[in-house]
OpenMM code with the backbone's topology and positions (N, CA, C; nanometers):
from openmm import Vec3, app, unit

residues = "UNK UNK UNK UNK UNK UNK UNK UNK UNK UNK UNK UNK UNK UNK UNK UNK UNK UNK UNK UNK UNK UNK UNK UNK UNK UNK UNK UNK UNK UNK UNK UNK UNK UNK UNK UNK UNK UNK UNK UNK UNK UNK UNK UNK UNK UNK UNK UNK UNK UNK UNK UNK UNK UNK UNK UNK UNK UNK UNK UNK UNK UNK UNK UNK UNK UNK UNK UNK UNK UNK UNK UNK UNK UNK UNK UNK UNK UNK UNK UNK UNK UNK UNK UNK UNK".split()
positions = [
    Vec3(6.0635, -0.3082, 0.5614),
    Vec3(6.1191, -0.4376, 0.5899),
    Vec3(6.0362, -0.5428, 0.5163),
    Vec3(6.0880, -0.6622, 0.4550),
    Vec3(6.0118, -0.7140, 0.4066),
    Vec3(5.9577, -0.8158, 0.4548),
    Vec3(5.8403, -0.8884, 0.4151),
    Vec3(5.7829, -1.0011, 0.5076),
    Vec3(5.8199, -1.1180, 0.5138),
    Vec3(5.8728, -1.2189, 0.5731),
    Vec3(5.9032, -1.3444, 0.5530),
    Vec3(5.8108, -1.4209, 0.4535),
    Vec3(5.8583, -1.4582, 0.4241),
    Vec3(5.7812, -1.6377, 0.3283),
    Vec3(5.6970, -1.6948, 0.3968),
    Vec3(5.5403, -1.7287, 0.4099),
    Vec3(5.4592, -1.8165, 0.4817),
    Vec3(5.4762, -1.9711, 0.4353),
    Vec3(5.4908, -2.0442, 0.5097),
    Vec3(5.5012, -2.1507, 0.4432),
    Vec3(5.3925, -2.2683, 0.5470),
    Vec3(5.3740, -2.3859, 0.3780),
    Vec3(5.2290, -2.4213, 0.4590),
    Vec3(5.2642, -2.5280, 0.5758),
    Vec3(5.1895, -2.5422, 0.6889),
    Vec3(5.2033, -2.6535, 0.7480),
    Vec3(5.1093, -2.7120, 0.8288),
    Vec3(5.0954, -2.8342, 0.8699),
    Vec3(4.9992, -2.8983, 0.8847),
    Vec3(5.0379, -2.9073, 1.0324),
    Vec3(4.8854, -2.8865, 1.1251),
    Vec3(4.8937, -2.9337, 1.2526),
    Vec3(4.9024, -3.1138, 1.2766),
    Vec3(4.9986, -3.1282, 1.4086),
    Vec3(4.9546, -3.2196, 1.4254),
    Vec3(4.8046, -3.3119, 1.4254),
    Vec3(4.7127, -3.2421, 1.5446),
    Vec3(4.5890, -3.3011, 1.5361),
    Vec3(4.5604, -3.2999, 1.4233),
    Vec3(4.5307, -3.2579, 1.3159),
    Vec3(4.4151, -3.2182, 1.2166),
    Vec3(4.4701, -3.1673, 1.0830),
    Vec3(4.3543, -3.1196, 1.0060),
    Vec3(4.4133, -3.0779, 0.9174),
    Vec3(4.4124, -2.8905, 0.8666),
    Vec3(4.4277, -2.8614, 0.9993),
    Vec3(4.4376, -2.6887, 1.0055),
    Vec3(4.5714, -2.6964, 0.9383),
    Vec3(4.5770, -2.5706, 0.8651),
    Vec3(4.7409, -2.4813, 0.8178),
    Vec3(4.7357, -2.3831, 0.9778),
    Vec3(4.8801, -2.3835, 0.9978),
    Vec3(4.9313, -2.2631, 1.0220),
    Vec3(4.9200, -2.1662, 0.9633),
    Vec3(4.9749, -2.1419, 0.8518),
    Vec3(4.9661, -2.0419, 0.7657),
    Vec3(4.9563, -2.1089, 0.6339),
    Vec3(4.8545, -2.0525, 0.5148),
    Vec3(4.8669, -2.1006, 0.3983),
    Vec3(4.9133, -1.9973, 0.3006),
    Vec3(4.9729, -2.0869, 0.1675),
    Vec3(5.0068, -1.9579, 0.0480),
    Vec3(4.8947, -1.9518, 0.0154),
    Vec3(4.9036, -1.8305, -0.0260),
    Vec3(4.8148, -1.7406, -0.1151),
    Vec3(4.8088, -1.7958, -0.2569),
    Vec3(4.6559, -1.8399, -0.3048),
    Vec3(4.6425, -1.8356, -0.4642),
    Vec3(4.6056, -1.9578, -0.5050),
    Vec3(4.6004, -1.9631, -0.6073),
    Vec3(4.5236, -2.0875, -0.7152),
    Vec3(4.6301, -2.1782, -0.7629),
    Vec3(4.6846, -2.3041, -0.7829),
    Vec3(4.7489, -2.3506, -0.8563),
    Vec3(4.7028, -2.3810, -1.0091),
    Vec3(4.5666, -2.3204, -0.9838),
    Vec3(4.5176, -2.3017, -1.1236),
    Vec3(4.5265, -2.1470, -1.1732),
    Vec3(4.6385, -2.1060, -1.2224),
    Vec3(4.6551, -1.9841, -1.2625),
    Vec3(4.5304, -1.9255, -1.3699),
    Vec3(4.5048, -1.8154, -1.3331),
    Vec3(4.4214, -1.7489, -1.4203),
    Vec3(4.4261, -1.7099, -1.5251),
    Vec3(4.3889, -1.7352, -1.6683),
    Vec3(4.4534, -1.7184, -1.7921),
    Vec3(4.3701, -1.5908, -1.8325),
    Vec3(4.4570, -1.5774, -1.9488),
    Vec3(4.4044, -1.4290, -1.9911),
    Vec3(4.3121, -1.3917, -2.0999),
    Vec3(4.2637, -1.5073, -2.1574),
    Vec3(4.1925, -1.5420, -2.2137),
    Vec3(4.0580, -1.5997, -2.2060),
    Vec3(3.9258, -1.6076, -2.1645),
    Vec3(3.8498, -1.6813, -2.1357),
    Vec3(3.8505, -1.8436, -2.2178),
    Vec3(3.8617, -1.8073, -2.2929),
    Vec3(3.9027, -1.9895, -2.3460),
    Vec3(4.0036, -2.0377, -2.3177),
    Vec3(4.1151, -1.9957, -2.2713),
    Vec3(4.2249, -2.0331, -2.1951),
    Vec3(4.1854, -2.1241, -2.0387),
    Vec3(4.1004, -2.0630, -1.9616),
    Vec3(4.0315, -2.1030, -1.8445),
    Vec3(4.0128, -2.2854, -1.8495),
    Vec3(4.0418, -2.2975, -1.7201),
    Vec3(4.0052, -2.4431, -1.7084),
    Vec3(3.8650, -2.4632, -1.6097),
    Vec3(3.8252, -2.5192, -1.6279),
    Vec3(3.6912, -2.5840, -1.4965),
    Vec3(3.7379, -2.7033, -1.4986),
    Vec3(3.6697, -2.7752, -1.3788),
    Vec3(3.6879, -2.9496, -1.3568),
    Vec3(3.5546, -3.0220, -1.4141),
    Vec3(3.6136, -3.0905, -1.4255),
    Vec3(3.4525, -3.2050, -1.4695),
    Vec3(3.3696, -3.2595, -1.3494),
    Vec3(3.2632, -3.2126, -1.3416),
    Vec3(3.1886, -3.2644, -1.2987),
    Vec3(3.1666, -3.4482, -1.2293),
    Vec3(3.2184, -3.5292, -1.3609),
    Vec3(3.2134, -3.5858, -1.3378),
    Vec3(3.3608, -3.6521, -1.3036),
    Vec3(3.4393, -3.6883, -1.3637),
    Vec3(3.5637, -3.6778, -1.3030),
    Vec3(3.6467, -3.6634, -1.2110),
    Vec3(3.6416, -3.5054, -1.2451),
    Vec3(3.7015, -3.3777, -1.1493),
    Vec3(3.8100, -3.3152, -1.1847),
    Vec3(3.8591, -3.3918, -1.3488),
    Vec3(4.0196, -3.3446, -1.3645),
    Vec3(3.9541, -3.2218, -1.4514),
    Vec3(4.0809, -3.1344, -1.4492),
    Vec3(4.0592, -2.9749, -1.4906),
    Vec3(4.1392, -3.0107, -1.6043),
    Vec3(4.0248, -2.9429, -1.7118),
    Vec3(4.0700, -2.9714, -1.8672),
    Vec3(3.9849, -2.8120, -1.9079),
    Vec3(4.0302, -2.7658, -2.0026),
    Vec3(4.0192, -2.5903, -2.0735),
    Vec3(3.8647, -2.6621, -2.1126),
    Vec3(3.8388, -2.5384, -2.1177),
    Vec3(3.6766, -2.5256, -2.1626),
    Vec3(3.6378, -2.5680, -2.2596),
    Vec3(3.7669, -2.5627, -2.3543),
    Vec3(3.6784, -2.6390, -2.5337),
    Vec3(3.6914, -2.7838, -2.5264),
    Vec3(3.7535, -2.8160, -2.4279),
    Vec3(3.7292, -2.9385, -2.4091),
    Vec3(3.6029, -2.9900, -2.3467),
    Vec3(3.5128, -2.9477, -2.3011),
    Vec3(3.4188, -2.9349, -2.2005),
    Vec3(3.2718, -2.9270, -2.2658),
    Vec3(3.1831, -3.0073, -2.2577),
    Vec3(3.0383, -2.9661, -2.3116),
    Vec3(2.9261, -2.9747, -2.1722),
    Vec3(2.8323, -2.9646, -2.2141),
    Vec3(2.7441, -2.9311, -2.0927),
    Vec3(2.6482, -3.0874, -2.1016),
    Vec3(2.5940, -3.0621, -1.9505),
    Vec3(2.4860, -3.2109, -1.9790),
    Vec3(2.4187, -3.2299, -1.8622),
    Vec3(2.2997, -3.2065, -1.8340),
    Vec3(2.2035, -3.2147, -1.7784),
    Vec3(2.2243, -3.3306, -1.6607),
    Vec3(2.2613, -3.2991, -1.5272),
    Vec3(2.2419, -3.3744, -1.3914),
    Vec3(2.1963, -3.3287, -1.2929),
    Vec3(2.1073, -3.3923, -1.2849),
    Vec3(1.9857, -3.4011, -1.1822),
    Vec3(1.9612, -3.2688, -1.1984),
    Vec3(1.8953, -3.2361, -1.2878),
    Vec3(1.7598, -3.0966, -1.3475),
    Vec3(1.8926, -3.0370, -1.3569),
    Vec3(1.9996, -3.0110, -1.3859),
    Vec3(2.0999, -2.8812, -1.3756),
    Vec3(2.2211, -2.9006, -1.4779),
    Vec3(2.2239, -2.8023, -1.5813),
    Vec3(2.3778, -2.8171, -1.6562),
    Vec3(2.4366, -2.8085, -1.5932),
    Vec3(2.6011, -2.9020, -1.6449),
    Vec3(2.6975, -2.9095, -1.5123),
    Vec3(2.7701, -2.9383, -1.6408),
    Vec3(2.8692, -2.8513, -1.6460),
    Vec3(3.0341, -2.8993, -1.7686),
    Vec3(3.0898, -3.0351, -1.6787),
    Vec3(3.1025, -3.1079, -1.8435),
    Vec3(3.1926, -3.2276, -1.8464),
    Vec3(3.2320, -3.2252, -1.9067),
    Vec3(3.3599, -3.3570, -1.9420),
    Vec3(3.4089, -3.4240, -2.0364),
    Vec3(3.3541, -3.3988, -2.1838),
    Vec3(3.3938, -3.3926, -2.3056),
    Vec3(3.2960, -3.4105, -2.4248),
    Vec3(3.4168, -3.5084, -2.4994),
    Vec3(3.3825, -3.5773, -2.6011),
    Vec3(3.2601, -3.6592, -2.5801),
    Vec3(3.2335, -3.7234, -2.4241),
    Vec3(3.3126, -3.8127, -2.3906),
    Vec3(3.3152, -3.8310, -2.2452),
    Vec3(3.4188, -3.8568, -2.1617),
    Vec3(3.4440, -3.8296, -2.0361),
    Vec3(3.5222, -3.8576, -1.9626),
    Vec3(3.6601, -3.9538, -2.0206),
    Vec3(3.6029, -4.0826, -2.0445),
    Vec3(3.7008, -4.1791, -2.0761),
    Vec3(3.7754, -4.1831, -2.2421),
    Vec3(3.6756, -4.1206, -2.2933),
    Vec3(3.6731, -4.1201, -2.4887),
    Vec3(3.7758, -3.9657, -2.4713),
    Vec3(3.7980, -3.8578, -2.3861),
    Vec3(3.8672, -3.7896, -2.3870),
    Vec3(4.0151, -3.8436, -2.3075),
    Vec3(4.0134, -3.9325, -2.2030),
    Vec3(4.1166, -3.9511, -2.2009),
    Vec3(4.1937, -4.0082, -2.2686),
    Vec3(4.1222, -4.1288, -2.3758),
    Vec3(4.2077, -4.1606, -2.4243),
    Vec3(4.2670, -4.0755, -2.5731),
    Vec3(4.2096, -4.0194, -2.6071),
    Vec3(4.2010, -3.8942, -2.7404),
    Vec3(4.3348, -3.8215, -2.7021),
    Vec3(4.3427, -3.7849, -2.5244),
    Vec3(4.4574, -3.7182, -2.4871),
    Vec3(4.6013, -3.8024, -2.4518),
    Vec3(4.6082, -3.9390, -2.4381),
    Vec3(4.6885, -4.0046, -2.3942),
    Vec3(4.7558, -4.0574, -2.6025),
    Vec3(4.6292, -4.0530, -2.6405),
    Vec3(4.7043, -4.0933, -2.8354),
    Vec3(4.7769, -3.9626, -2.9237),
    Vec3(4.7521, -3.8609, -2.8882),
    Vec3(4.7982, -3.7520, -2.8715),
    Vec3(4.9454, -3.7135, -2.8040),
    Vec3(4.9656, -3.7600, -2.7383),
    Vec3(5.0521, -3.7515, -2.6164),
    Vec3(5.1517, -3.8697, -2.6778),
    Vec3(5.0932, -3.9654, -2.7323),
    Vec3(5.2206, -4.1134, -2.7656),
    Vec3(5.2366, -4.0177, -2.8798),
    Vec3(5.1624, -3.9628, -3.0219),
    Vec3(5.2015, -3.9135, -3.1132),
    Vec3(5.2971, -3.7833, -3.1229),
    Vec3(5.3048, -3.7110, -2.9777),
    Vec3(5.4108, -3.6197, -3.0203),
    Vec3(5.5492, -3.6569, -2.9220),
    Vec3(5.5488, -3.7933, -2.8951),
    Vec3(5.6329, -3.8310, -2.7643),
    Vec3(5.7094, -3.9331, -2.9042),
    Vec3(5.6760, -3.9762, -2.9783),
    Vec3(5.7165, -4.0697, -3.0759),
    Vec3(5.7909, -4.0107, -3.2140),
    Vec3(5.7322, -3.8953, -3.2702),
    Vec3(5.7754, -3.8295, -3.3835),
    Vec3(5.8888, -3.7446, -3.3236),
] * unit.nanometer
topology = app.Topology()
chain = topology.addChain("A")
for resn in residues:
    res = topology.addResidue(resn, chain)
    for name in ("N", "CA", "C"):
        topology.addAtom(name, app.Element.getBySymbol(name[0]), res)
């Protein structure tokens, strides 16, 4: 027999699930350079070659490269250039 569908839901009081789905909405790629991490500083999840390392508080921690903001906009001129042609 097969199992019903869990589906998520939120208690009143709080923020318990009843039941949650299963899994990552960050799918696992099959590639290691495919892989995303979040930025550190940020937090948005961008693929690894996007990503350089940088020393906070005594500890490498992947970020942004060049930085946070110099990548967003690199990705948003990008984004007008294939939204335009």
């Amino acid at each position: 027999m097969a199992k019903s569908e869990a589906k998520t839901a939120m208690l009143d009081g709080g923020l318990r699930y009843k039941s949650k789905v299963s899994g990552s909405p960050f799918a696992a790629a099959t590639a290691f350079g495919g892989a995303t991490m979040s930025c550190f500083m940020c937090g948005k999840h961008r693929v690894r070659s996007m990503m350089g390392t940088r020393k906070v508080l005594g500890k490498s921690q992947a970020v942004c490269a060049p930085s946070c903001k110099e990548l967003d906009e690199q990705l948003a001129a990008q984004q007008a250039g294939t939204t335009s042609a």
